[in-house]
C-alpha positions in Angstrom: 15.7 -162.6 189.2 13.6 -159.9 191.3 16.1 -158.1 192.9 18.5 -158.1 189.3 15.0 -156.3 188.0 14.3 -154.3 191.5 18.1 -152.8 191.7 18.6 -151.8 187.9 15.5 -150.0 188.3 16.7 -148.3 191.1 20.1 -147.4 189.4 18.2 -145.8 186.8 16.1 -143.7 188.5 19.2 -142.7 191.2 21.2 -141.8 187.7 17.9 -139.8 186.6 17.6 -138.1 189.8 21.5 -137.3 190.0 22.7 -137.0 186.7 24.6 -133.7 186.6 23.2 -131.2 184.1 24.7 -130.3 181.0 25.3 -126.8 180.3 23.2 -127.4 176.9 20.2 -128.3 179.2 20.3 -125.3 181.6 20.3 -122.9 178.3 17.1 -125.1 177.3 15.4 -125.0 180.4 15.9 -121.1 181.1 15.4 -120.2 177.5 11.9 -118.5 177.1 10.7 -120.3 173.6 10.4 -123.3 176.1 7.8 -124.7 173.0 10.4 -125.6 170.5 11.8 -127.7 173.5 8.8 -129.8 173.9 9.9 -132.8 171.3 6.5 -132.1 169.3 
């Protein structure tokens, strides 16, 4: 039961880390307002 828990964790974070960025997410990150961005 450990290592079903261990190694979807660790597919998560490795599809976090690796995901390939979106187009939409570069404009968001290089836009200068970066406070309507925040989620608040």
């Amino acid at each position: 039961m450990e290592t079903i828990i261990l190694t979807t964790l660790l597919v998560v974070v490795i599809w976090v880390l690796f995901r390939p960025i979106s187009k939409k997410e570069l404009n968001r990150y290089n836009d200068k307002d970066n406070w309507s961005n925040m989620g608040f």
